[in-house]
N, C-alpha and C positions, 0 to 999 in steps of 0.2 A: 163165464159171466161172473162179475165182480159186487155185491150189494153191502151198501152200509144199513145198519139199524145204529138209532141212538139209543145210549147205553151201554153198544159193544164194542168189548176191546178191538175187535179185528174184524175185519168186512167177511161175508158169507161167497164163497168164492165153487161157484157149482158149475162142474164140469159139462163140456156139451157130446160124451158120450153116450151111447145109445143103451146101455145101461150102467148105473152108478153104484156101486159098493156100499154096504151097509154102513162099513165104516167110514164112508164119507158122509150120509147122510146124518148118521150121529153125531158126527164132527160137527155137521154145519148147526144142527139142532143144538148141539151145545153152545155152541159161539152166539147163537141169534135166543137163548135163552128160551128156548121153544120146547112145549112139552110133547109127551109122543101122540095126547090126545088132541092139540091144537094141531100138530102134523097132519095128524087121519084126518081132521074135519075141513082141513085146507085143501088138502088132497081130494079129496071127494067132492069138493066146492066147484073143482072142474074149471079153476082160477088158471 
């Protein structure tokens, strides 16, 4: 799956594996400007 945020240089592009790599998810964190505490709370948000 393919997602633009404005502001970022490159779309956040997250695989539909049954689990995802660390370093993927830091990757996408980086690119979407997103910190590791807005992650947890989004995460937990059950979104």
């Amino acid at each position: 799956m393919s997602f633009e945020k404005e502001g970022c240089l490159r779309p956040v592009v997250i695989p539909k594996y049954k689990e995802i790599g660390v370093d993927i998810i830091k990757s996408n964190m980086r690119n979407a400007k997103m910190s590791r505490e807005d992650y947890f709370k989004y995460l937990n948000s059950g979104k």
